[in-house]
N, C-alpha and C positions, 0 to 999 in steps of 0.2 A: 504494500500500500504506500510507505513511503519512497516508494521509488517513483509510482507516478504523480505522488506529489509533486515530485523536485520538478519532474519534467512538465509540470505546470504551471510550474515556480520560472521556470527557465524559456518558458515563453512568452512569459507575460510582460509587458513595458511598463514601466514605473508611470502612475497617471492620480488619477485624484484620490484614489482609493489603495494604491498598494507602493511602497517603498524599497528597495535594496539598501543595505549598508553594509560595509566592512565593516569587522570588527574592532578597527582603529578605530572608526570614530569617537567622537569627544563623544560622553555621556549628554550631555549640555545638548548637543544636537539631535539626539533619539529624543531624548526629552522633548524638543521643539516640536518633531514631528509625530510626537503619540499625542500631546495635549492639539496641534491642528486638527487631528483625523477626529479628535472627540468634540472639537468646534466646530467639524465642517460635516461627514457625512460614515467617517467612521472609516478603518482600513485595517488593512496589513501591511506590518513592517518583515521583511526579512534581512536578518542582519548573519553574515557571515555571504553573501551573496554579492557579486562583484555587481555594477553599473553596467545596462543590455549596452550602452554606449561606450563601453571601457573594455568589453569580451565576449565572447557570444559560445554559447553551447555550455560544454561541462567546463570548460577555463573559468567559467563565473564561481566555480564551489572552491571559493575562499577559506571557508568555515570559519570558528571564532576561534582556533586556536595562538591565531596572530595576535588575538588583543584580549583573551579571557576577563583580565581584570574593566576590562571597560562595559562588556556585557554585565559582570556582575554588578558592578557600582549603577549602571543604569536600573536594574532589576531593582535595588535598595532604593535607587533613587523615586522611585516611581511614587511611593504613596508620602515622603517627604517635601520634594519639590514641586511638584502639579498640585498649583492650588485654586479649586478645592479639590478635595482627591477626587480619581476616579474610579466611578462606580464598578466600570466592569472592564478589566483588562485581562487578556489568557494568556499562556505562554506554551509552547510546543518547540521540542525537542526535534529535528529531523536528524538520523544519521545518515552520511557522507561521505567520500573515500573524494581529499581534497586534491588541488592541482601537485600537490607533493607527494600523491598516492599515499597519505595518511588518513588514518581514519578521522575524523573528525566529526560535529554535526554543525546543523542550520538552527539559526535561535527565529521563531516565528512567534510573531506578536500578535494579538489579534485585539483591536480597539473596538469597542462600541459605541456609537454617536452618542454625545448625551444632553440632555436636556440644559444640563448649565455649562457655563461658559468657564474655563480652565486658564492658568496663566503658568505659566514658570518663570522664575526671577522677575516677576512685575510685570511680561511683556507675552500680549495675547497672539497666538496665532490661529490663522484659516489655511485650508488646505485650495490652493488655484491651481487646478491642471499635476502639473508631478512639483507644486513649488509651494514652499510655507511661509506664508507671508504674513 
């Protein structure tokens, strides 16, 4: 089953509703984009997944073992900085065999729209097209 996950993960383009991120990225910015999708109409993030614009096919399975600590601190961060918290956020596990032929997984987020309106560090975002503004 998670195999054709991935492979639906891997064709899809980053748009209002679904994200890719390295697992470099800052926390700060997972942040930015789980509080838009909950302002705007709700998504998935998958983080450990390269950018369709930066790789194409299986060279996108990154996975998170490049930046662990930044997955975790975003996962802590979730119900401290997104204010007010939110209601309903899920997380899923996909395992991977990454572009180093290691095994690794895919961290998949899953946001619910919500009713109120979410900030992090003071500053509101909406989710426009694949961009959080």
């Amino acid at each position: 089953m998670s195999t054709e996950i991935i492979d639906i993960l891997l064709e899809k383009d980053e748009w209002q509703n679904f994200e890719c991120k390295r697992a470099l990225v800052k926390p700060a910015r997972l942040l930015e984009t789980i509080a838009a999708f909950a302002n705007t109409d709700g998504g998935t993030i998958a983080i450990g997944l390269e950018d369709p614009e930066k790789a194409s096919g299986k060279a996108r399975l990154i996975g998170i073992s490049e930046g662990p600590s930044n997955v975790s601190d975003t996962l802590k961060l979730l119900g401290k900085d997104i204010v007010p918290p939110l209601p309903q956020v899920t997380t899923e596990e996909l395992p991977i065999e990454n572009t180093q032929g290691n095994a690794d997984k895919i961290i998949i987020i899953f946001v619910e729209k919500s009713n109120d309106v979410h900030s992090v560090a003071g500053d509101t975002f909406v989710r426009k097209g694949s961009q959080n503004t």
